[in-house]
C-alpha positions in Angstrom: -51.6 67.3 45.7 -53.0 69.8 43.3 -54.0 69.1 39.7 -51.2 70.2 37.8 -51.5 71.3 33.7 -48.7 70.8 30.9 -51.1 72.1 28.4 -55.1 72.5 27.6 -54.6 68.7 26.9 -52.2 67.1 29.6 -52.4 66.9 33.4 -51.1 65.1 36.0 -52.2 64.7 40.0 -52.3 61.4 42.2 -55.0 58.8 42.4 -57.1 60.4 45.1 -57.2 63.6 43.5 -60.6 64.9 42.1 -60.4 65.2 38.7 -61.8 68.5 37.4 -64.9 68.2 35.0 -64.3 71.8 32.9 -61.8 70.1 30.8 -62.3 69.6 27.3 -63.3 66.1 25.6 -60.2 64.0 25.5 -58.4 66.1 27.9 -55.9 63.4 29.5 -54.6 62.8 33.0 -51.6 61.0 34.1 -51.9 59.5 37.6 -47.9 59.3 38.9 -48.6 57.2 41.7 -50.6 54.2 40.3 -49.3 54.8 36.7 -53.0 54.9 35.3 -54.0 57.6 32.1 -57.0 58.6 31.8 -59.2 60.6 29.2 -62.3 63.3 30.1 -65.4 61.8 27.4 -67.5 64.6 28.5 -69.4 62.9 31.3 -67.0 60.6 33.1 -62.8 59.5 33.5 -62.4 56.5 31.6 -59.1 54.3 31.3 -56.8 54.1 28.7 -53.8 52.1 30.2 -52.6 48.9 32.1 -53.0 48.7 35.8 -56.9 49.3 36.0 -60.1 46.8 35.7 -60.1 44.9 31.9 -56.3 46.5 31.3 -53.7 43.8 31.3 -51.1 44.6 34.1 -48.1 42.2 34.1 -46.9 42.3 37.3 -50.0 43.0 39.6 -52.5 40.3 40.8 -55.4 40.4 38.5 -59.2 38.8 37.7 -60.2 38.4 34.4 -63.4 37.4 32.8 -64.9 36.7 29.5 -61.7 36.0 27.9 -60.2 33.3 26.0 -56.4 31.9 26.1 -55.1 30.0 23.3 -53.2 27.5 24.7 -51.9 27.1 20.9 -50.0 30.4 20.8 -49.4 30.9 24.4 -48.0 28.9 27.2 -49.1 28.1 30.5 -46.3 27.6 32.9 -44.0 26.4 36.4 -40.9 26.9 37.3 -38.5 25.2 35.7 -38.4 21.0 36.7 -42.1 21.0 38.4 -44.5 18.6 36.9 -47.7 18.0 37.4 -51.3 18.6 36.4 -53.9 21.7 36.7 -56.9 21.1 38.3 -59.9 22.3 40.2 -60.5 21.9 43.8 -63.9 22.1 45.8 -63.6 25.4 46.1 -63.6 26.2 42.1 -59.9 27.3 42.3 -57.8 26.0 39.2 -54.7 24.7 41.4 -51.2 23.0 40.1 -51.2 19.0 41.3 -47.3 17.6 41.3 -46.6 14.5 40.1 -44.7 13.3 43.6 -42.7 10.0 43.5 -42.7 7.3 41.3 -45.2 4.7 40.1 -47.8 7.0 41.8 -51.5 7.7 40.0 -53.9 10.4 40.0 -56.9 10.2 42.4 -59.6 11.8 44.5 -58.5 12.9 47.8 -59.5 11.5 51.0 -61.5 14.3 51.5 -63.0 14.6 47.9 -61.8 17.9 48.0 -59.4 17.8 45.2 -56.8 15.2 43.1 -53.5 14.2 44.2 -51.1 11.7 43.4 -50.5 9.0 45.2 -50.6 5.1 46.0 -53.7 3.4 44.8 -55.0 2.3 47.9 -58.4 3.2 47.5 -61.2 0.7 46.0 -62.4 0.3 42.7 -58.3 0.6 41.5 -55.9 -1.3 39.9 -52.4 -1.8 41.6 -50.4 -3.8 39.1 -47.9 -5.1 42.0 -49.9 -5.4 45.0 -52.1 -8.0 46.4 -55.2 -7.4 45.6 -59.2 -9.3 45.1 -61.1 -8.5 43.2 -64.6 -9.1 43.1 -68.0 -8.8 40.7 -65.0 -8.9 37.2 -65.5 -10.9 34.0 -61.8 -12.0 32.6 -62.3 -13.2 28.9 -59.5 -16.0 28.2 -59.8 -15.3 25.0 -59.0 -11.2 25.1 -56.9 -12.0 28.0 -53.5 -14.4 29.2 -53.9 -15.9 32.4 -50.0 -17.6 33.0 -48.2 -18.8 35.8 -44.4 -17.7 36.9 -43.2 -21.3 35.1 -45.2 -21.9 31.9 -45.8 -25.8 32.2 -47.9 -26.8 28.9 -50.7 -29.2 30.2 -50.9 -28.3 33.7 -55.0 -27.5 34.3 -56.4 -25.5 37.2 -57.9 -27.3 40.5 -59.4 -26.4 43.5 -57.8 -27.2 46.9 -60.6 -26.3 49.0 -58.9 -22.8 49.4 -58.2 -21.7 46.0 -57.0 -22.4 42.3 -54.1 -24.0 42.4 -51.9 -25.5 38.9 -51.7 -29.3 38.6 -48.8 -30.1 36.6 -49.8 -32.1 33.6 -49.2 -36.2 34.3 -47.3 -38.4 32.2 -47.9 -39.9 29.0 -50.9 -42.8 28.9 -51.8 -41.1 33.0 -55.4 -39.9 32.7 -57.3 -36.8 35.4 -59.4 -38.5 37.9 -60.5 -38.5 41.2 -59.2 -41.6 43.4 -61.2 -43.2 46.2 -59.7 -40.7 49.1 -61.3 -38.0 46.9 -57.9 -36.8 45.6 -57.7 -35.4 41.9 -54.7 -35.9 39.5 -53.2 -38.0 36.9 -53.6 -41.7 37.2 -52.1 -44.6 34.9 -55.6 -45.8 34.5 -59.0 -43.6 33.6 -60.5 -43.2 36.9 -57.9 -42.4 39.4 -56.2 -45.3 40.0 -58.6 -48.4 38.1 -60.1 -49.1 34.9 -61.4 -46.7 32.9 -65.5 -46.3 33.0 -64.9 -47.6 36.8 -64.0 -51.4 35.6 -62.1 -53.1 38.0 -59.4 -54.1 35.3 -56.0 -52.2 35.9 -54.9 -51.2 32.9 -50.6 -51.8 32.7 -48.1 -50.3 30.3 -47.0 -52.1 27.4 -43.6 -53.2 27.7 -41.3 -54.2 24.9 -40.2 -57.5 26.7 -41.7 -60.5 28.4 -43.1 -60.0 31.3 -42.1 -62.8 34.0 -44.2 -61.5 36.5 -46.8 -58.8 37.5 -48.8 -57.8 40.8 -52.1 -56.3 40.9 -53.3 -56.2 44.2 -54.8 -59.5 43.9 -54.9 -62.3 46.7 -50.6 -62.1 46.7 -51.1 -62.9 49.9 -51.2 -66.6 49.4 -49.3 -66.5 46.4 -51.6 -67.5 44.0 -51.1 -64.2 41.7 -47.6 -64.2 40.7 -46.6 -65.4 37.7 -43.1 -66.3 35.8 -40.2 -65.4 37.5 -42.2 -64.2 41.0 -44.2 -67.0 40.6 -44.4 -68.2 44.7 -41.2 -66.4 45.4 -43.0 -63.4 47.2 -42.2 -62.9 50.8 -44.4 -60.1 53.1 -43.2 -59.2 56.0 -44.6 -56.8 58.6 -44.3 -55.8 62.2 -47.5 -54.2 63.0 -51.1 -54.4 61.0 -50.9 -57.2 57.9 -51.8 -55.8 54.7 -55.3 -55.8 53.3 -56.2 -56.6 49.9 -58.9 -54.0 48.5 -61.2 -53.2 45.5 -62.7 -50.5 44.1 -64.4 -49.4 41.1 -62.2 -46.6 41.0 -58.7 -48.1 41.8 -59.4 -51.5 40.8 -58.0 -54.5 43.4 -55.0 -52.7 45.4 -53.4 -53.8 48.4 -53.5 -51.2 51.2 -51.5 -51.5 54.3 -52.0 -49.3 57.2 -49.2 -47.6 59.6 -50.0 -46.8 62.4 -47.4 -46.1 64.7 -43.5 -45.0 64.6 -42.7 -49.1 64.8 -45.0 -50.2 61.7 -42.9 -51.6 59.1 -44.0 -53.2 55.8 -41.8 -54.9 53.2 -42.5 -57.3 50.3 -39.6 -59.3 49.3 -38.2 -62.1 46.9 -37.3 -64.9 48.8 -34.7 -65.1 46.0 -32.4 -63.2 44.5 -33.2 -63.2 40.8 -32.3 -60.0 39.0 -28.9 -58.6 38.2 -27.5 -56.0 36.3 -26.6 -58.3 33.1 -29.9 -59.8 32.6 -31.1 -56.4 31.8 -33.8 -56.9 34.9 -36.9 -53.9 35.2 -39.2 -53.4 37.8 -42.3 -50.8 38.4 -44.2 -50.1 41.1 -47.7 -47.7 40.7 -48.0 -46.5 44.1 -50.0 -44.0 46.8 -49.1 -43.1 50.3 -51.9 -41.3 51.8 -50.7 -38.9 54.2 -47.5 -36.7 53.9 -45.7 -37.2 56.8 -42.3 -38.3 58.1 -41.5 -41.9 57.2 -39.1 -43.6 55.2 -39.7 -45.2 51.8 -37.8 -47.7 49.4 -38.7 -50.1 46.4 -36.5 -51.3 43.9 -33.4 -54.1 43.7 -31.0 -55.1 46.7 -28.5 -57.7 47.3 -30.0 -58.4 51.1 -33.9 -59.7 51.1 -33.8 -60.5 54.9 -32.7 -56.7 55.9 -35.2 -54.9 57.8 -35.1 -51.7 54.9 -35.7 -49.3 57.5 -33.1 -46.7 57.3 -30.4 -45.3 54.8 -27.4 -47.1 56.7 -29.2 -50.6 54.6 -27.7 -49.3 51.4 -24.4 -48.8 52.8 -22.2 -52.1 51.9 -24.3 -53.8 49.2 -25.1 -53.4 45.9 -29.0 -52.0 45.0 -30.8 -49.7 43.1 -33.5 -47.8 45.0 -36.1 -45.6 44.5 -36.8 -43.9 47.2 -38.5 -41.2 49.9 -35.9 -40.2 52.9 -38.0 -39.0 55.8 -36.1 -35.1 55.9 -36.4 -35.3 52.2 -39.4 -33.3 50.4 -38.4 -34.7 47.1 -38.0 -38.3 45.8 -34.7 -39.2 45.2 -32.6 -42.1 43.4 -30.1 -44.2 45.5 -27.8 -46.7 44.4 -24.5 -48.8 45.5 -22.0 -50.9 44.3 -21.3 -52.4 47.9 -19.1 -49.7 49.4 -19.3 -47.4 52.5 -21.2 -44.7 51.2 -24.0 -45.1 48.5 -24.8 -42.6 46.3 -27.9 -40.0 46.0 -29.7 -37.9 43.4 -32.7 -36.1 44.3 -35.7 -36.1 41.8 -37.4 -32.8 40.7 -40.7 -34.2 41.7 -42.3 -32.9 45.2 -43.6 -35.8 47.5 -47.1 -35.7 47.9 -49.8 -37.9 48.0 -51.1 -38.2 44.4 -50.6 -41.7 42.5 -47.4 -42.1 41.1 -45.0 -44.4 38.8 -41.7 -45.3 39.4 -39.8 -47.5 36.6 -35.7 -48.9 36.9 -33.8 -50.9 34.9 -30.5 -52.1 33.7 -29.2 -51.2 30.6 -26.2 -53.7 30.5 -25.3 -52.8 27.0 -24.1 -49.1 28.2 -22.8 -50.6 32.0 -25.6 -48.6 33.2 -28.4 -48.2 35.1 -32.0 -46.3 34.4 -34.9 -44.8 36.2 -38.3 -42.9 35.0 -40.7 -41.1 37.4 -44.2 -40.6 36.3 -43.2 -41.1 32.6 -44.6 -43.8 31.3 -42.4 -44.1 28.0 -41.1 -41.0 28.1 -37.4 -40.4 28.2 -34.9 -42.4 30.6 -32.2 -41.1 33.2 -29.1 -42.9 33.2 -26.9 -43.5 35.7 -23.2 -44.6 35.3 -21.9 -44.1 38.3 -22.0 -46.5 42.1 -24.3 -48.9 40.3 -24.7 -52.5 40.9 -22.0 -54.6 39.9 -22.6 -56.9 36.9 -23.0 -60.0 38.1 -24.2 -59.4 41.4 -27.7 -61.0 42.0 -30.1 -58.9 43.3 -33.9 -59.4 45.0 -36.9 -57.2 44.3 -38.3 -54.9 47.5 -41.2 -52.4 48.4 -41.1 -51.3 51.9 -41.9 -48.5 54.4 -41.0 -47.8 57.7 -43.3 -45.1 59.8 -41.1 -42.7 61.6 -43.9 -40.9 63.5 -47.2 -42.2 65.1 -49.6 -40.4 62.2 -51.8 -42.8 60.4 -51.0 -43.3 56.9 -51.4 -45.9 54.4 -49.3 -47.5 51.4 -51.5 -48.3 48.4 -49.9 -50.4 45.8 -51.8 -50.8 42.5 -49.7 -52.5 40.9 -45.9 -54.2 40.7 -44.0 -55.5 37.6 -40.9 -57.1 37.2 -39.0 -58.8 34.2 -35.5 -59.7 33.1 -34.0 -59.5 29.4 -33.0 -63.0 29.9 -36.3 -64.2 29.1 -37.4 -62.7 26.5 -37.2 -65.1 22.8 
């Protein structure tokens, strides 16, 4: 279209347009179709409203350069709800980054073109709830807590060939060693199993009454180690391999006998029965079996010293109190009986394995009850009250185990005390 004059001051035409050049300085022109005024400085057009090159035009797309934005007293912003982060990407582009889902973090891309969020899977990143190793790190215990799910005060950290693993702490008077099968954990005596400094001395608790009678894994064999009340009343029975009497500077003497097949049996007995429930009678056995397989387990006090002990239906119909491992059983349990049909059961909170281990009963006449402790040398008692012995009842002293599969394993016994109230002055 033509150039069109309002006065010698104001035009207007469109864009394309050539402006005339006989106008005078600060003549200005309005161009309708892109909305741009400009003025005539006496050489050239130049701008004087938005919509052109380094004029702010709200609605059109737009490059700027040299400027500054205060991010103080102005505000950079999504649509409403969308969060997220700016960033740039290879290609110098300041670009928006969305948060995503939860728990996610912000990372390189797989390309290492830009950042996104996502799962850490990447190396060199932490993952809080994943399973992850780590390698070539420094933890400080002292700036740092390493804890287990069950705080256990005590328990130390040992290798099983694989990794770290907790040992729970032992019981009071037990002491960390390494017994002869190469086994660490808490033994009754410094060493793993004998005398401390690798004497051959085993070392037994202190009892508050007489002892009548203690095994050590001497020559029992021929009787010539029992004293007081045991004194030539053991009996040793067996139906495979006889039991072997051993010593080591570790253990001490121990007597080791050896299962190997599903028909090996093993029992030491009193030929008599000599404890009962009112004399206030105790026995203890330190023990290891060897391998952890299926086979059943008993020591304690019975009213039958010729039975075979080789399956739960012995404790049916007589009176006894028996430690005990049950071959489907992955925990030691308690059984007792006051002669009727079905004896009664309580599982212990400690896992069979193979480490050394203590087992203490006794009668507690006083409060009609009876007692066991499990790798607690003078620690607490648990009482039981209920399908115990009867009073009177005599009862015979027991260790045996009968091998329910053909894996090799062996019963190592340290050490076996017995006593009864009715002794003591």
């Amino acid at each position: 279209m033509t150039i069109n004059y309002v006065n010698s001051f104001y035009g207007w035409c469109v864009s394309s347009d050539q402006k005339p050049t006989n106008v005078p300085i600060g003549f200005e022109m309005l161009d309708v179709d892109s909305g741009r005024i400009q003025f005539w400085n006496g050489t050239s057009w130049s701008n004087i409203q938005a919509g052109v090159a380094s004029v702010w035009n709200p609605s059109a797309p737009e490059t700027f350069a040299n400027k500054t934005i205060n991010t103080s007293t102005n505000t950079l912003k999504t649509n409403a709800g969308t969060l997220g982060l700016w960033g740039f990407n290879n290609a110098g582009v300041f670009n928006f980054i969305p948060i995503g889902s939860a728990n996610r973090f912000l990372k390189v891309n797989s390309l290492g073109t830009g950042f996104e969020f996502a799962d850490p899977a990447v190396s060199g990143s932490w993952d809080p709830s994943g399973t992850e190793a780590l390698t070539n790190k420094t933890l400080n215990f002292l700036l740092n807590t390493l804890k287990q799910t069950t705080p256990h005060s005590g328990d130390v950290l040992v290798d099983n060939g694989t990794k770290f693993i907790p040992l729970t702490r032992g019981a009071n008077n037990t002491f960390l060693g390494v017994n002869s099968s190469g086994v660490v954990g808490w033994y009754t005596v410094a060493g793993g199993g004998g005398g401390g400094g690798g004497s051959s001395t085993v070392t037994r608790p202190s009892m508050t009454r007489v002892k009548e009678g203690w095994y050590d894994g001497g020559n029992n064999l021929d009787k010539k180690k029992a004293y007081g009340i045991l004194e030539d009343r053991i009996v040793i029975r067996t139906t495979d391999s006889a039991p072997v009497r051993k010593l080591s500077p570790t253990k001490g003497p121990y007597l080791e006998y050896n299962e190997t097949t599903n028909t090996s049996q093993f029992n030491i007995t009193t030929d008599e029965k000599i404890f009962m429930r009112e004399f206030g009678s105790y026995f203890l056995l330190n023990f290891r079996i060897s391998a952890n397989v299926d086979f059943d387990f008993y020591c304690g006090f019975h009213t039958d010293m010729l039975d075979d002990f080789n399956n739960t239906g012995d404790f049916e119909d007589q009176d006894n109190f028996v430690f005990a491992k049950l071959e489907n059983d992955s925990k030691f349990s308690i059984l007792s009986n006051s002669s009727t049909a079905n004896f009664r059961k309580e599982l212990t909170t400690v896992d069979f394995n193979t480490n050394n281990h203590t087992i203490e009963l006794q009668a507690d006449p006083s409060n009609n009850r009876f007692q066991w402790r499990l790798d607690d040398l003078g620690g607490a008692w648990n009482n039981v009250t209920t399908n115990i012995p009867r009073t009177s009842i005599p009862l015979g002293m027991f260790v045996g185990i009968d091998s329910e599969t053909g894996t090799d394993h062996d019963l190592e016994i340290y050490l076996i005390e017995v006593a009864n109230n009715l002794m003591v002055t």
